[in-house]
C-alpha positions as CSV (number, residue, x, y, z in Angstrom):
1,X,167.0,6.9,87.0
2,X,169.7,9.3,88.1
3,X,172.3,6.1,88.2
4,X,172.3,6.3,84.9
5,X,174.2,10.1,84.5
6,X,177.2,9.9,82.4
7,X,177.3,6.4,81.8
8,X,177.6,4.2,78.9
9,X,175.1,2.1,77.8
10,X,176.6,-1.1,76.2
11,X,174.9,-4.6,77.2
12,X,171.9,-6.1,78.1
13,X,173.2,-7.2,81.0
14,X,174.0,-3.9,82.9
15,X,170.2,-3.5,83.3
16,X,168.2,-4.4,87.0
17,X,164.4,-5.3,86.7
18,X,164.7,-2.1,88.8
19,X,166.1,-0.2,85.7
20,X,163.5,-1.7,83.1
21,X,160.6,-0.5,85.0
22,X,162.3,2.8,85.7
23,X,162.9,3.2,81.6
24,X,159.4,2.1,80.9
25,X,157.9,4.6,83.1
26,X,160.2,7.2,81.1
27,X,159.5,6.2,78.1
28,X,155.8,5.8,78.7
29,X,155.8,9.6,79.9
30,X,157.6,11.0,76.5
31,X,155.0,9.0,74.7
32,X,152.0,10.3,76.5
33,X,154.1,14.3,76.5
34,X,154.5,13.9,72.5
35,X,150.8,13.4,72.2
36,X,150.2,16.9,73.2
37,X,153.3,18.5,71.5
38,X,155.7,18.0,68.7
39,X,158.9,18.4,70.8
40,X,160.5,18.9,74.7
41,X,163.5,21.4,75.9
42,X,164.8,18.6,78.3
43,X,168.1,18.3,75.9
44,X,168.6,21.8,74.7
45,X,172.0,23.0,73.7
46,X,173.2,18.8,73.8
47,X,174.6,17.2,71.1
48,X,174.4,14.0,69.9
49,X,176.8,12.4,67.5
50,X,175.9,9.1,65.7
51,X,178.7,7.1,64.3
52,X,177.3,4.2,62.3
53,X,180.1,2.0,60.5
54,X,177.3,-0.5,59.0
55,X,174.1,0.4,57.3
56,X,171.1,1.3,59.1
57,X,168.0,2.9,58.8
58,X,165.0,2.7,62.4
59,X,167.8,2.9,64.8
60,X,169.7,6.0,63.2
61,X,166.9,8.0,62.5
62,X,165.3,6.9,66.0
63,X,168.4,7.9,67.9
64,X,167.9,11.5,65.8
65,X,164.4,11.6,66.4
66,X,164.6,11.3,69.6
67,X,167.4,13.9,70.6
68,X,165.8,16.3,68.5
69,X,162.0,15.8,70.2
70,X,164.2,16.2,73.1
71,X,165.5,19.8,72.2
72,X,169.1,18.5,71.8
73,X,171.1,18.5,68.1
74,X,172.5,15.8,66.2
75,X,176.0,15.5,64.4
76,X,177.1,12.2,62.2
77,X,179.7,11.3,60.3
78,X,178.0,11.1,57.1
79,X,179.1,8.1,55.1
80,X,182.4,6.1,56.0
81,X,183.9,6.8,52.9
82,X,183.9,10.6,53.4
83,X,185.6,10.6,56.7
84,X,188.7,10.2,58.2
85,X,188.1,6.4,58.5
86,X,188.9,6.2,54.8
87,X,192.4,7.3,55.4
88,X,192.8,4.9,58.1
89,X,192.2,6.7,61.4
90,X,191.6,4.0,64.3
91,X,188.8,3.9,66.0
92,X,190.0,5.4,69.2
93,X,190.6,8.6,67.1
94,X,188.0,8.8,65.7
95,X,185.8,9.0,68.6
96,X,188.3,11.1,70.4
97,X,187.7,13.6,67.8
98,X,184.2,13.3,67.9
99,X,184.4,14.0,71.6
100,X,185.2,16.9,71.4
101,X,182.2,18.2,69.2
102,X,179.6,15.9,71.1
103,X,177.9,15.7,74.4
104,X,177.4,11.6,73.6
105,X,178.0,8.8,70.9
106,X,176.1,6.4,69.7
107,X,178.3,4.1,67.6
108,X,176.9,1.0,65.6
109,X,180.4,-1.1,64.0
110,X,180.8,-4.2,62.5
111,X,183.7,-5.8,64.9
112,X,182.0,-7.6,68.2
113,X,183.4,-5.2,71.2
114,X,184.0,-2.4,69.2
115,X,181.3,0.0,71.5
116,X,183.1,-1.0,74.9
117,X,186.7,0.1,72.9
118,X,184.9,3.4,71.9
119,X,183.6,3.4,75.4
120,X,187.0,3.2,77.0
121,X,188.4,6.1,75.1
122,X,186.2,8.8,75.7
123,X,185.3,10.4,78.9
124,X,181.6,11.6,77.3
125,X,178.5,8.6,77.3
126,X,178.7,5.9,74.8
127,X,175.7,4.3,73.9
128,X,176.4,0.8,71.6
129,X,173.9,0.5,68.2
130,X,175.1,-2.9,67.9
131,X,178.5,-4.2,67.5
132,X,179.0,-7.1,65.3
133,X,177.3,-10.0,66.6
134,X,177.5,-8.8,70.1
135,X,174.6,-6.7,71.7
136,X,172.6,-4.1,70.9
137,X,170.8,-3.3,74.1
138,X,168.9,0.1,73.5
139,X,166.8,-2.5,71.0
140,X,166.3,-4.9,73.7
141,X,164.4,-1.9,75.6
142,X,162.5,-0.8,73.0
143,X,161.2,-4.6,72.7
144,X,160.7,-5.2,76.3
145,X,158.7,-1.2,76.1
146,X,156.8,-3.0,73.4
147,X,155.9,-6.5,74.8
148,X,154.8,-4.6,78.1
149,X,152.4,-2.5,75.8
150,X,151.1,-5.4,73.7
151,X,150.6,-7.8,76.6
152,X,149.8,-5.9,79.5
153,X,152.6,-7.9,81.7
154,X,156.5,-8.7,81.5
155,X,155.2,-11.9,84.0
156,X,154.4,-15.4,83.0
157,X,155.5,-15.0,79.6
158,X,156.6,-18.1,77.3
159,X,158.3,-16.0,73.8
160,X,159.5,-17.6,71.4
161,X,162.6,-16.2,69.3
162,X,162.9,-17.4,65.6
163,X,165.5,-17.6,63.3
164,X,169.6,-16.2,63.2
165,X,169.8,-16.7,66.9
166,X,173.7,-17.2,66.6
167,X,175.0,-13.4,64.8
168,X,171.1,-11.7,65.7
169,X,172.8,-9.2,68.3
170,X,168.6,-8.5,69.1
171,X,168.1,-11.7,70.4
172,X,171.7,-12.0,72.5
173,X,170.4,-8.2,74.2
174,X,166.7,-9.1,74.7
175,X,167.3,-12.8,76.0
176,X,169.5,-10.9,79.0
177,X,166.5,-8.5,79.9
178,X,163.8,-11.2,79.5
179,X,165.7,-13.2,82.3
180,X,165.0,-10.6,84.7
181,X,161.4,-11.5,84.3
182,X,161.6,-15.4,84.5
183,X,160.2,-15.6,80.4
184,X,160.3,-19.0,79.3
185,X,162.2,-19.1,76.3
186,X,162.0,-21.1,73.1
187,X,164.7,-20.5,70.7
188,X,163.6,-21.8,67.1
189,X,166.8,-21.9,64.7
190,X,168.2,-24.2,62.0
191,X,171.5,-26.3,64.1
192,X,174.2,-23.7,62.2
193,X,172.4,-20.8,63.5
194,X,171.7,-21.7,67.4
195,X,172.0,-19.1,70.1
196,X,175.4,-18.9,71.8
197,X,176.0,-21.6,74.3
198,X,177.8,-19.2,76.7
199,X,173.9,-17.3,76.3
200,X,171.8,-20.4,76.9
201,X,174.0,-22.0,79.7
202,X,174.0,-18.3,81.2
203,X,170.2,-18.6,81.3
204,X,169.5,-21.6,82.4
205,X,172.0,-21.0,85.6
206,X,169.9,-18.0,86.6
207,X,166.7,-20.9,86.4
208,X,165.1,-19.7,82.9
209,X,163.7,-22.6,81.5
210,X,165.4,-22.5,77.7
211,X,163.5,-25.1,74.9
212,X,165.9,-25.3,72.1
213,X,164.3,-26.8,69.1
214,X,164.1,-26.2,65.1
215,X,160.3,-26.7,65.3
216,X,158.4,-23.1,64.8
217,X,155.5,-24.0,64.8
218,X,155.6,-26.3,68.3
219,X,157.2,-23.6,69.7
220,X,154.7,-20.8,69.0
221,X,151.7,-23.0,69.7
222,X,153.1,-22.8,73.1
223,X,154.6,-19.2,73.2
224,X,152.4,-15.6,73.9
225,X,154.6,-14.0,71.2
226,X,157.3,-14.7,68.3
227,X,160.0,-12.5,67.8
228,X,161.3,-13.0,64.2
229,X,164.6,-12.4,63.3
230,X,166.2,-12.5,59.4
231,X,169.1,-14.6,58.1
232,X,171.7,-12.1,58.0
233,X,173.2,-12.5,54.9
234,X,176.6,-10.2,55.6
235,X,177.4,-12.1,58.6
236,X,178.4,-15.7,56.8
237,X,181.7,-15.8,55.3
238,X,180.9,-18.6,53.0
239,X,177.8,-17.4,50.9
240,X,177.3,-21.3,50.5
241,X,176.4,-21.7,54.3
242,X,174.1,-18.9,53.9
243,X,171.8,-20.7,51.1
244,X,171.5,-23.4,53.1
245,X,170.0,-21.7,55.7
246,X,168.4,-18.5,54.0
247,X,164.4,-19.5,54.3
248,X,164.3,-21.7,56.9
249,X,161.7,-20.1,58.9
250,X,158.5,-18.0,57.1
251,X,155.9,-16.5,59.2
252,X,152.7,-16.3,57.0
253,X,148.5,-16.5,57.3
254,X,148.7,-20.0,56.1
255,X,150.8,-20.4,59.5
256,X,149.0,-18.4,61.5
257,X,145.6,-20.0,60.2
258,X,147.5,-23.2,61.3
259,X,148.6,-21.8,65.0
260,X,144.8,-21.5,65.8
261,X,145.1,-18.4,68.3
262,X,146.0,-15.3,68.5
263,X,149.6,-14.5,68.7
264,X,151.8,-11.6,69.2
265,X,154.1,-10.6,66.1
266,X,157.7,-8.8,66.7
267,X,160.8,-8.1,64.3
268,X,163.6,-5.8,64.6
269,X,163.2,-5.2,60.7
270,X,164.4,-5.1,57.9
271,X,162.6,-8.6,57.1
272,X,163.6,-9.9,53.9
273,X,161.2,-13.4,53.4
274,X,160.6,-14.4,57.1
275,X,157.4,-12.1,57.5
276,X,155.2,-12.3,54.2
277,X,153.2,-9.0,53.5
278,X,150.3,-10.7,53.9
279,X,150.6,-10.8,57.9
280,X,150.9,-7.0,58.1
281,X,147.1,-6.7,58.9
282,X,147.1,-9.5,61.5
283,X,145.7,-8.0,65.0
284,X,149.1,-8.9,66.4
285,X,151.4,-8.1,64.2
286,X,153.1,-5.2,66.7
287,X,156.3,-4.6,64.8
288,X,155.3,-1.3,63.2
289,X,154.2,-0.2,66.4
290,X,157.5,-1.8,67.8
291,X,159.4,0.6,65.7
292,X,157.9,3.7,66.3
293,X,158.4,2.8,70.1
294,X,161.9,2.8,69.6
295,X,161.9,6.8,69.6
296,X,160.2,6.9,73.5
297,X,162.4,4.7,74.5
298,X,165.5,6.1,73.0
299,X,164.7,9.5,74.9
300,X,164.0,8.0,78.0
301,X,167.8,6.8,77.6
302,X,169.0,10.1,76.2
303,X,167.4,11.7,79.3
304,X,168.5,9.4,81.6
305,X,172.4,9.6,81.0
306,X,172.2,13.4,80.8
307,X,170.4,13.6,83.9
308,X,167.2,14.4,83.1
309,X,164.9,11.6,83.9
């Protein structure tokens, strides 16, 4: 995975099946390693900064989780409010400054291109956290990590992706990444809220067969897994258009009792209504273990961009 030294890691589509397998092997190996002890030395005397301009809680503390197991140290802004930002400091500055205290970044931001400008402005890795409604590719690995582990296969899958498929960053970064394995894709969305066109057209030029359709539960009678996604609330400008789509799609044991087989359960959390509690115990219901996931894989990238893996 040596190709990988000192680069950024900013879309889904940057990644080779080649790649994937490469950062599953990784990944798999820090999982197995942290079994037998708390933490490595891989990373020591690196630092990580993490710059997140919009709330978040799994990929933050995964990102720190994982340079520390690693050895390495963490630095972060803190809140927005008590940084420069507040006085009106670009972007560009601000990671400039942060460059020089930081070995790597990785930046989550609310504007759509906003990790390729940070990118672009620094000489150190940037690794993207999600920007906007664009990508957010290091949780596209940790879901592919995860379907691998719950399935056994990347081949000969049919997945079915639920919900805000237009803003859900998840689904623009894993859609790229399940290409590279011929997936059959259903995406399952009210009409407001369909995936991108310049996505599904991209897709179906590369010869992945793409079933769009506002039917969940036709699509998951025919799918090995769902991946859930929540109305995102903070992405409509007109709260109005957001009740009239906020609900659409629940995933609950009355559904599941209705699906008739057994059926693997992801969500890049936080769920809000999609996912009742009462699905938590189901056998397939992987996205607990989906999260904690998200620390192997994010040190198999650490390691990989500073050479280590």
């Amino acid at each position: 995975m040596g190709n990988f030294k000192g680069k950024d890691i900013l879309h889904g589509n940057q990644f080779s099946r080649k790649d994937i397998d490469g950062i599953i092997n990784v990944a798999s190996g820090f999982e197995k390693e942290l079994k037998k002890k708390d933490s490595l030395t891989l990373l020591r005397g690196k630092i990580l900064a993490t710059l997140f301009f919009e709330p978040s809680t799994r990929t933050r503390l995964s990102f720190e989780a994982a340079m520390q197991r690693l050895g390495g140290g963490v630095i972060g802004l803190g809140s927005v409010e008590s940084s420069s930002v507040a006085k009106g400091e670009t972007l560009a500055d601000t990671v400039r400054t942060v460059s020089q205290y930081a070995d790597a970044i990785v930046i989550r931001h609310p504007r759509t291109g906003s990790a390729k400008e940070a990118a672009d402005a620094v000489p150190i890795p940037v690794i993207n956290a999600g920007d906007g409604t664009g990508q957010h590719p290091t949780q596209a690995l940790l879901d592919i990590y995860t379907i691998k582990k719950e399935l056994g296969s990347l081949k000969n899958l049919t997945i079915s992706m639920v919900g805000d498929l237009k803003y859900g960053r998840t689904v623009h970064a894993l859609a790229e990444l399940l290409s590279l394995f011929q997936a059959r894709l259903y995406f399952v969305s009210p009409l407001a809220l369909r995936m991108p066109e310049e996505i599904t057209s991209g897709l179906r030029a590369k010869g992945i067969e793409v079933i769009e359709t506002e039917d969940m539960l036709k699509a998951a009678s025919g799918s090995h897994l769902i991946y859930m996604t929540r109305i995102q609330k903070e992405r409509f400008a007109d709260l109005s258009e957001y009740e009239k789509v906020k609900g659409s799609y629940v995933l609950n044991k009355a559904f599941l009792d209705r699906l008739k087989k057994k059926i693997t359960i992801l969500h890049p959390l936080p769920r809000i209504d999609e996912i009742s509690a009462d699905v938590d115990d189901y056998p397939g219901a992987a996205y607990f273990r989906q999260m904690r996931n998200g620390v192997f894989v994010r040190m198999a990238v650490l390691a990989m961009i500073f050479g280590k893996a």
